[in-house]
N, C-alpha and C positions, 0 to 999 in steps of 0.2 A: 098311059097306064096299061099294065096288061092284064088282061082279062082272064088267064088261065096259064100256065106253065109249060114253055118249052119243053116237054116230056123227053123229047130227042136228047137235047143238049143237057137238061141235067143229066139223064139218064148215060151222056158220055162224061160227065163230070165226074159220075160215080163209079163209072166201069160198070154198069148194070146192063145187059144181054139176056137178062131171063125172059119170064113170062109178061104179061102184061095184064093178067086175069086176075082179080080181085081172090084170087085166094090166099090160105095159109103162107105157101110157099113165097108167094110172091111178097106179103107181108117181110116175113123173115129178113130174104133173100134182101131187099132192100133196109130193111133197119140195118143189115149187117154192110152191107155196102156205104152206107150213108158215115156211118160212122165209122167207117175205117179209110174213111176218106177224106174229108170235110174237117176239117179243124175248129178248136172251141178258142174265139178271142175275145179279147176287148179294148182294141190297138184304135178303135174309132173315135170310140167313149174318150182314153185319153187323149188323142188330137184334136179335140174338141169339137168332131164330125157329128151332125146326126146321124141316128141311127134308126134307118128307114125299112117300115115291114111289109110296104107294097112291092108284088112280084114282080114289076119294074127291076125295084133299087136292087132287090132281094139275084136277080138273075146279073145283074152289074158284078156285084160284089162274090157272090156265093160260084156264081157257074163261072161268070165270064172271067173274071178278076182270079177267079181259084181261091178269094179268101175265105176265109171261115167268120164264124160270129158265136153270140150267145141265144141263149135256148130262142127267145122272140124271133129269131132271125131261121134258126134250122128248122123250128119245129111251124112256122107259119108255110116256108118256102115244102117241108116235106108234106104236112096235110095236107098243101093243095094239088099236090103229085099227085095222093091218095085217091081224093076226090075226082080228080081227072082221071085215072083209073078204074071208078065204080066203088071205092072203098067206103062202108058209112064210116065217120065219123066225127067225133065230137073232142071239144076243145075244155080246157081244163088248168084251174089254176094251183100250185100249191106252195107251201111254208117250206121251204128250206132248213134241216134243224140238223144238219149234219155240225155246225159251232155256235148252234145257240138255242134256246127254248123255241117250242113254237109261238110263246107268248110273246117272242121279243122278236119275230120277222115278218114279215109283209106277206101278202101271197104275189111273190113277184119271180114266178118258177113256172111256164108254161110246158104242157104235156098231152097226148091226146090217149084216146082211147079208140078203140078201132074194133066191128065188128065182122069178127068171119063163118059164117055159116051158123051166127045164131050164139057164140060165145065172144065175150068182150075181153080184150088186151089192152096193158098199157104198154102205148110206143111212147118212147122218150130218147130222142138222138141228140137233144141239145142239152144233158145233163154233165158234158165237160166228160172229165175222169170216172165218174162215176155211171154212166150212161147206161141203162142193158145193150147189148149188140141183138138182143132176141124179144120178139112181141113175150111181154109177163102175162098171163092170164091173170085175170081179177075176178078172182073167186076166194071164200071165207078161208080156205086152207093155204092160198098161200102158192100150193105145187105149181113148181114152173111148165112141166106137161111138155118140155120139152130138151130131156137131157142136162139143162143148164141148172145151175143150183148158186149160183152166182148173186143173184136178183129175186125179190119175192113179196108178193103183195100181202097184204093181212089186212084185218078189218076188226074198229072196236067201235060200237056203235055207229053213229053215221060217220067215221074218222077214218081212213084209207091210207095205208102207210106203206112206199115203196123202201125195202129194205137194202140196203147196198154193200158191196166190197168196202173197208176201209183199214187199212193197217192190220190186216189179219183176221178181221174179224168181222160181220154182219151187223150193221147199225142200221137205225131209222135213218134216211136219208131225206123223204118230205112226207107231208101228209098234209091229204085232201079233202073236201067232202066230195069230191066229184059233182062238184054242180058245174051244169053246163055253160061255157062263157061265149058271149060274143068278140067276135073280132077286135068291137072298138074299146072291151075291157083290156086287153093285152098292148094297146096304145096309152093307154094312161100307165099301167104297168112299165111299158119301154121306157116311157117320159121321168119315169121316175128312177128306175134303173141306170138311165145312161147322164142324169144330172143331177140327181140331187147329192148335195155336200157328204150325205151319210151312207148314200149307195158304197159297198165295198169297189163295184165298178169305175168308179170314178177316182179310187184314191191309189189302187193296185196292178199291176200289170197278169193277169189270169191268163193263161193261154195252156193248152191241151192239145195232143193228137197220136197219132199211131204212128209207129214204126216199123219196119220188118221186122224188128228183136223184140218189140212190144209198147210201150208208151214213152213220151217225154211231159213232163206237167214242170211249169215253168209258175213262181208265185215269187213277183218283181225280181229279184236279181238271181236268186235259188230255182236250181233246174234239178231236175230229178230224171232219171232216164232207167226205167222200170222193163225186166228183162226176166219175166216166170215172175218167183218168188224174191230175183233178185234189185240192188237197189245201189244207183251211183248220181253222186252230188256234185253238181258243180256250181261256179257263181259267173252272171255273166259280168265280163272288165266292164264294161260301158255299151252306149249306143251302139258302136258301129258293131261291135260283138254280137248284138241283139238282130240287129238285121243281118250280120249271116247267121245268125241261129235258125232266123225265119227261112230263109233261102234253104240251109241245108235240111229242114226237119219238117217245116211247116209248107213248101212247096208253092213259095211268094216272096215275091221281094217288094218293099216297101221305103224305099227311101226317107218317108218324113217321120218315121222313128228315130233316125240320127236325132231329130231338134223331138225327142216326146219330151213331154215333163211330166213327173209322176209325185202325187204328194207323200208315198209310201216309201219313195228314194228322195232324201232330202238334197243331196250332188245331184238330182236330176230335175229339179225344180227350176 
């Protein structure tokens, strides 16, 4: 088991060269490297792999491998960078309600909060497509307080809501109470994420990442390749299609997606 995070070799994973100092900058400076680098999948879930959130597995798969994962996977392997850094802080669950009520989802969306010199941000790099690239202040008004106008927190009662890009337009994307979680909340969380029959994880192929021209988001056979404002479709033919997909965009190759089964592609069952 490892005890704390090869800071070196993420930090070559990411292309990160900055600071090392628990400040703003270094904050930033990494949420934007992380996610402009690191890929969002769920290529484990359907091969029927677990899917493991000790720094161990987490350094296998994320650094050494170059794969990517879902939020349990980015956002466990980056808090502990934080923390190996001097950074406080705290870990957090919320509702996902970007396609459904929040009466009708789990809190199975992990995120942290992070304090610097006395004011709290939410970091969140394993939000897939919708991710900030920039620490969001968490305060009542919302201002990002950093140029970016992309991402924006608000608050209704004890209810905390990060707002996001979506087809033009600013939506609720999760909302939290910010109550603080333990580690072994976010393992019950994964256990359920990555098996149970109603998890979306489990029946769809999700996968995310950056490009030089700007994103690719991939939802089972439908690719989207996202370029400014602009927007091109494509479908992948089959497996072997799928794995140079990953090859040429996702920067990994995976051989046993040829044999995946997917229960959202019924030809790939």
């Amino acid at each position: 088991m490892t005890a704390s995070p090869d800071l070196d070799a993420y930090f070559r994973r990411i292309g990160w060269t900055g600071s090392r100092s628990p400040t703003f900058d270094t904050l930033a400076g990494l949420i934007q490297a992380h996610t402009a680098t690191v890929p969002f999948e769920n290529l484990d879930v359907l091969l029927g792999r677990p899917v493991r959130l000790d720094l161990g597995s987490l350094h296998d798969k994320l650094i050494h491998a170059r794969r990517g994962g879902y939020c349990f996977e980015h956002v466990t392997l980056f808090s502990a960078a934080l923390e190996t850094l001097g950074f406080q802080v705290r870990r957090h669950a919320a509702r996902v309600v970007l396609f459904a009520p929040a009466s009708e989802v789990p809190r199975n969306h992990m995120f942290l909060t992070v304090a610097v010199e006395g004011v709290w941000f939410v970091a969140d790099p394993g939000f897939g497509p919708f991710a900030p690239r920039f620490p969001v202040p968490l305060c009542d008004t919302g201002a990002s307080g950093t140029g970016q106008n992309t991402h924006r927190v608000t608050r209704a009662g004890d209810l905390w809501t990060l707002h996001v890009p979506r087809d033009g337009q600013t939506v609720p994307g999760w909302v939290s109470t910010l109550e603080h979680e333990n580690k072994v909340d976010f393992e019950v969380a994964n256990h359920f994420t990555a098996t149970h029959p109603a998890s979306p994880f489990v029946n769809s192929i999700m996968l995310s990442a950056p490009t030089p021209e700007g994103r690719i988001n991939v939802m089972n056979r439908d690719v989207t390749f996202l370029t400014g404002s602009q927007s091109r479709q494509e479908q992948i033919a089959d497996r072997a299609a799928l794995r140079a997909l990953l090859g040429e965009h996702f920067g990994f190759d995976l051989p046993e997606v040829e044999t995946l089964k997917v229960p959202a592609i019924p030809e790939w069952q």
